[in-house]
C-alpha positions as CSV (number, residue, x, y, z in Angstrom):
1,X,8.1,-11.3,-6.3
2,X,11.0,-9.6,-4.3
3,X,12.9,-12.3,-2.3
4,X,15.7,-11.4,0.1
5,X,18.3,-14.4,1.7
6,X,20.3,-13.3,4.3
7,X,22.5,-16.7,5.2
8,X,26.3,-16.2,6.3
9,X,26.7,-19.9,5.0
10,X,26.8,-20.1,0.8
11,X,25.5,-23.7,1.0
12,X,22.6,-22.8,2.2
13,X,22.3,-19.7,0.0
14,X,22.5,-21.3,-2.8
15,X,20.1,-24.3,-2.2
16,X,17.3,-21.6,-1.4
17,X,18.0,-19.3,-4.7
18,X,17.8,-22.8,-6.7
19,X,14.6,-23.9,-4.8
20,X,13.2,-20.4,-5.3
21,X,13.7,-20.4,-9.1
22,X,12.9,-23.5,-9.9
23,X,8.9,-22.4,-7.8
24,X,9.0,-19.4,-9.8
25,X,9.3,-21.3,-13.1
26,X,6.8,-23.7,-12.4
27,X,4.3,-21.1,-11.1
28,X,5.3,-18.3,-13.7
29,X,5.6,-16.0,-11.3
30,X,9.1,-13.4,-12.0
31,X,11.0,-13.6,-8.8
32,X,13.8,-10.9,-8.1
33,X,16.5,-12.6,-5.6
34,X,18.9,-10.7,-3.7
35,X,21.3,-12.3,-1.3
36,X,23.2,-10.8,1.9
37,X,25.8,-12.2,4.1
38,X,25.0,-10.6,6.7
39,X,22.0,-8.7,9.1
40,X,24.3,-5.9,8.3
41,X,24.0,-5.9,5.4
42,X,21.1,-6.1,4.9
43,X,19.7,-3.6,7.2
44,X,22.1,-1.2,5.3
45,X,19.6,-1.9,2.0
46,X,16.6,-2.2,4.0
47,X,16.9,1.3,5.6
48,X,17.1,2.6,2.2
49,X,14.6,0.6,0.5
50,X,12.2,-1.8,2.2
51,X,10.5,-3.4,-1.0
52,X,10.6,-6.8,-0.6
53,X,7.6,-9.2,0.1
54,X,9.6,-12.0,1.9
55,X,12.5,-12.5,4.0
56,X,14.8,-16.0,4.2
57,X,16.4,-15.1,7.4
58,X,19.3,-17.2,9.2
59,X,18.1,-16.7,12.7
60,X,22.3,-17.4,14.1
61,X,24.5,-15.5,12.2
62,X,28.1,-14.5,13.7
63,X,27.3,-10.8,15.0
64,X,23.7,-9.4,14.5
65,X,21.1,-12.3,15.0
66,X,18.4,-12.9,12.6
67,X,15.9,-12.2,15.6
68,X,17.5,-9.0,16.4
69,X,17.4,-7.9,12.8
70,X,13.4,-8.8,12.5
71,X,12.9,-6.7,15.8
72,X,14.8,-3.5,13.8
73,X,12.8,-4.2,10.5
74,X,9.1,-4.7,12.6
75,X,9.4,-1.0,13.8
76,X,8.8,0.7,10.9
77,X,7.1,-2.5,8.3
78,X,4.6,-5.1,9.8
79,X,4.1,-6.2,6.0
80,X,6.7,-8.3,4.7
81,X,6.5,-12.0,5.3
82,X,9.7,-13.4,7.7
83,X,10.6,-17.0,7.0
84,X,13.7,-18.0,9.5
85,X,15.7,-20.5,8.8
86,X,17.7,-22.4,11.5
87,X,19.8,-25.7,12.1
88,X,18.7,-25.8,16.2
89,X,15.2,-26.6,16.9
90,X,15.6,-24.6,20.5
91,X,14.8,-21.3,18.1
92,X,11.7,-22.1,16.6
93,X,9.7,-20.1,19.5
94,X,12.2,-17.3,19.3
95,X,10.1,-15.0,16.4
96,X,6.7,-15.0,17.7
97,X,7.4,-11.5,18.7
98,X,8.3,-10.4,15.4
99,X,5.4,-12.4,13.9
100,X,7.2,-14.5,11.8
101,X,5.4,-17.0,8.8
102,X,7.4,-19.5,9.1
103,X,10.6,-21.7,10.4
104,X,12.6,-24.0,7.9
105,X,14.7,-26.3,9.7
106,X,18.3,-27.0,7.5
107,X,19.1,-28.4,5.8
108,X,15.9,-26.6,4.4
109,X,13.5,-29.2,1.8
110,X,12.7,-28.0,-1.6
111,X,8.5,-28.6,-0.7
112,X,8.7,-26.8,2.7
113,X,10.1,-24.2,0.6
114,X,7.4,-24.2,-2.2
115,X,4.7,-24.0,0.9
116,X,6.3,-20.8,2.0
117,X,6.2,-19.2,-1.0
118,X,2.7,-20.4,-1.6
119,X,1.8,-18.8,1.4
120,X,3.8,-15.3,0.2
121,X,1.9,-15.4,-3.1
122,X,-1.5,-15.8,-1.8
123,X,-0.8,-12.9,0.6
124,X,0.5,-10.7,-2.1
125,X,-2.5,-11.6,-3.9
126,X,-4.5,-10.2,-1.3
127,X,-3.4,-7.5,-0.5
128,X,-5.5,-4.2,-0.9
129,X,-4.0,-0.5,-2.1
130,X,-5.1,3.2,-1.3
131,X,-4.1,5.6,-4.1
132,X,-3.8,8.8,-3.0
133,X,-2.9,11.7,-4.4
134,X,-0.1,13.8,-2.7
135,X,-0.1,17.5,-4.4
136,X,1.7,16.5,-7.8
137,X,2.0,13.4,-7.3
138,X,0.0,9.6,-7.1
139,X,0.7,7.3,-4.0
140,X,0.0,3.5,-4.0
141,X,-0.2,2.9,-0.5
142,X,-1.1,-0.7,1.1
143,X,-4.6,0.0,3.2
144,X,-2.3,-2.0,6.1
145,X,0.2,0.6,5.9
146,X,-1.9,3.5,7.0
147,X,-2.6,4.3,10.9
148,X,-4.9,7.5,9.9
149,X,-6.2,10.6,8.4
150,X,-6.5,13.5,9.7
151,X,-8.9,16.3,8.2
152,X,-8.4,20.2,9.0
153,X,-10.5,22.3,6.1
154,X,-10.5,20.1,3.4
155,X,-7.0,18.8,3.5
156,X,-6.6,16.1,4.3
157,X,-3.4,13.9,6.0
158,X,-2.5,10.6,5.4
159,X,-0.1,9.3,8.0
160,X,1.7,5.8,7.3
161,X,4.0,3.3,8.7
162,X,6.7,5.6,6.5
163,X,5.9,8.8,5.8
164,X,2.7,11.5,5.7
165,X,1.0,12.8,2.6
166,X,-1.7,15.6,1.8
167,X,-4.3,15.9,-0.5
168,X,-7.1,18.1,-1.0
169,X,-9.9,15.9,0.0
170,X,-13.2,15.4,2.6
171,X,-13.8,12.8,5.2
172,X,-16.8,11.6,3.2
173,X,-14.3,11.0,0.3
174,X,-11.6,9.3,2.1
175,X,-14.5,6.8,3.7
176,X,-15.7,6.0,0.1
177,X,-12.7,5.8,-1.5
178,X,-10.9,3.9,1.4
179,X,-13.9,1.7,1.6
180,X,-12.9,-1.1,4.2
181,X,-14.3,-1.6,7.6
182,X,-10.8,-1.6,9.7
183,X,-11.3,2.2,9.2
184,X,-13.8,4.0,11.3
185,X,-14.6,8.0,11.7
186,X,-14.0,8.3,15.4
187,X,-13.9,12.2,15.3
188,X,-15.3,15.1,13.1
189,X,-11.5,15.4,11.8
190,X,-10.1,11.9,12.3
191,X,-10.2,8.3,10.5
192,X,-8.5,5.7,11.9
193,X,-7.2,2.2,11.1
194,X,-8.6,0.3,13.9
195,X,-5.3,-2.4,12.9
196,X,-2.5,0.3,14.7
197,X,-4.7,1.1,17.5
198,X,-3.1,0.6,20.6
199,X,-5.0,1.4,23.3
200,X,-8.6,3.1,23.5
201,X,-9.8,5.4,26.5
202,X,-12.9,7.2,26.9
203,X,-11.3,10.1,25.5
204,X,-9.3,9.3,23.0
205,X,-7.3,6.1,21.3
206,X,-3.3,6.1,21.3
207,X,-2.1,4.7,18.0
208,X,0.8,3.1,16.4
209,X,2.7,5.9,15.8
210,X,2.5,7.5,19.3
211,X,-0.3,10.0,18.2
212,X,-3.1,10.2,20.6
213,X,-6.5,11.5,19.0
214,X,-9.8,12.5,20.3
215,X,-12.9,10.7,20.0
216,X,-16.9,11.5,19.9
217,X,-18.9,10.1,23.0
218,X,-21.0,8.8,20.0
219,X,-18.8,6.9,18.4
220,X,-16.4,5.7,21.8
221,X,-18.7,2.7,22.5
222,X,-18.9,1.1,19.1
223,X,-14.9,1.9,18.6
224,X,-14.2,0.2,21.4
225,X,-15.8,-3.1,20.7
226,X,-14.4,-3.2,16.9
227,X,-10.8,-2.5,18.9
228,X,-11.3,-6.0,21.5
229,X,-13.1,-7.7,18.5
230,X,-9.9,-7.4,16.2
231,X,-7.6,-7.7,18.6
232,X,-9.3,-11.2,19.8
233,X,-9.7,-12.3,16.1
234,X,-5.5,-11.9,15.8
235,X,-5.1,-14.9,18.1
C-alpha cells in the first residue's frame, strides 16, 4: 500500500509513519510511506505521479490548505482515499465536497488510525481492473477510471480520468470483456460508464470529461433510470 502524509508539524508526522508501520506489520501488508511538508509539495509529485491509495492530509497548513489541495487532486482522480487530519473540530464538515473517508482529530489515536487503513485495504481489495491493450502496449486500467468508449470501424477508444487509449476491438468485445453493469451501450458507437455521467437529456448524456454523446431513443429511457438510480444509491 502507497501512503502519503502531508503534515507541516513533524510531531504529528512521525506519530502517523509509526502508527502506519506498526498496522502494516501486524497485517502483513508492505506499506510504502512518503512524507510532505507541504500541499506544495506535494502537489508538485502528485502532478507527476498520482499513485497512491491514501492520503493523511493536514487540513490547516500555513499557505495552501489541505481542502484546497483535495479540490486540485479531485479534478483529475476520484479514487484515492482522503483521510484529513485536524486539531479544530469546526473542519470536520469542510471535505464533504471532496468526498473525503475520514477525519482524525489530533492528537490522532493509534486505533482510529488502524480503522482508516482498514477501511483503505478493504477498498483496494475491491477494486476491479480493465486491461486493455493500447497498440504495443497492455494497460491496467481501474473500471472506476474510465468515462467511455467510443467505437468508429473497429477501433476502439478508451477515454479515462488521465489519458485516451486505442485498440483494435468491437463493441461486443468491450461489453464482454468489461463485463460490469455501470457500463451500458447507449449508442451504435458509444459505451458509457453510467458513474461520470453528468447529466442525461433526450438526446444525448454530458459526461465527466465535458464530452456530450448521442443516444438511441431505444435505449434513452432505461439510461435514464440507471442514471437517478445510481445517483440516489450515492447518498
Amino acid at each position: 500500500m502507497r501512503v502519503a502524509i502531508c503534515e507541516d508539524e513533524k510531531v504529528f508526522s512521525d506519530q502517523l509513519v509509526e502508527y502506519i508501520n506498526e498496522w502494516g506489520s501486524i497485517n502483513s501488508i508492505f506499506v510504502e510511506i512518503f512524507v510532505y511538508n507541504s500541499a506544495e509539495e506535494f502537489l508538485f509529485i502528485w502532478s507527476e505521479n498520482e499513485n497512491f491509495e491514501v492520503l493523511f492530509l493536514d487540513i490547516k497548513m500555513k499557505t495552501m490548505t489541505g481542502i484546497e489541495l483535495a479540490k486540485m487532486m479531485r479534478k483529475t482522480n476520484k479514487n484515492i482515499q482522503i483521510i484529513f487530519t485536524t486539531n479544530m473540530k469546526e473542519y470536520v464538515f469542510a471535505g464533504y465536497a471532496v468526498s473525503a473517508m475520514q477525519y482524525l482529530l489530533k492528537p490522532i489515536a493509534k486505533k482510529d488510525c488502524f480503522i482508516c487503513l482498514n477501511k483503505v485495504n478493504e477498498i483496494n481489495n475491491n477494486k476491479k481492473y480493465y486491461i486493455f491493450n493500447d497498440l504495443g502496449k497492455t494497460v491496467k486500467m481501474l473500471i472506476t477510471d474510465i468515462i467511455c468508449f467510443e467505437l468508429s470501424s473497429h477501433i476502439a477508444t478508451m477515454y479515462t480520468l488521465g489519458e485516451k487509449y486505442t485498440s483494435r476491438k468491437t463493441i461486443a468485445q468491450i461489453l464482454e470483456e468489461v463485463n460490469d453493469e455501470a457500463f451500458i451501450r447507449c449508442h451504435k458507437s458509444y459505451i458509457i460508464n453510467i458513474a461520470h455521467v453528468d447529466s442525461v437529456s433526450r438526446k444525448s448524456v454530458m459526461m465527466s470529461n465535458n464530452m456530450e454523446i448521442p443516444v438511441s431513443k431505444n435505449v434513452i429511457d432505461d439510461l435514464n433510470d440507471k442514471f437517478i438510480s445510481y445517483n440516489l444509491n450515492k447518498r
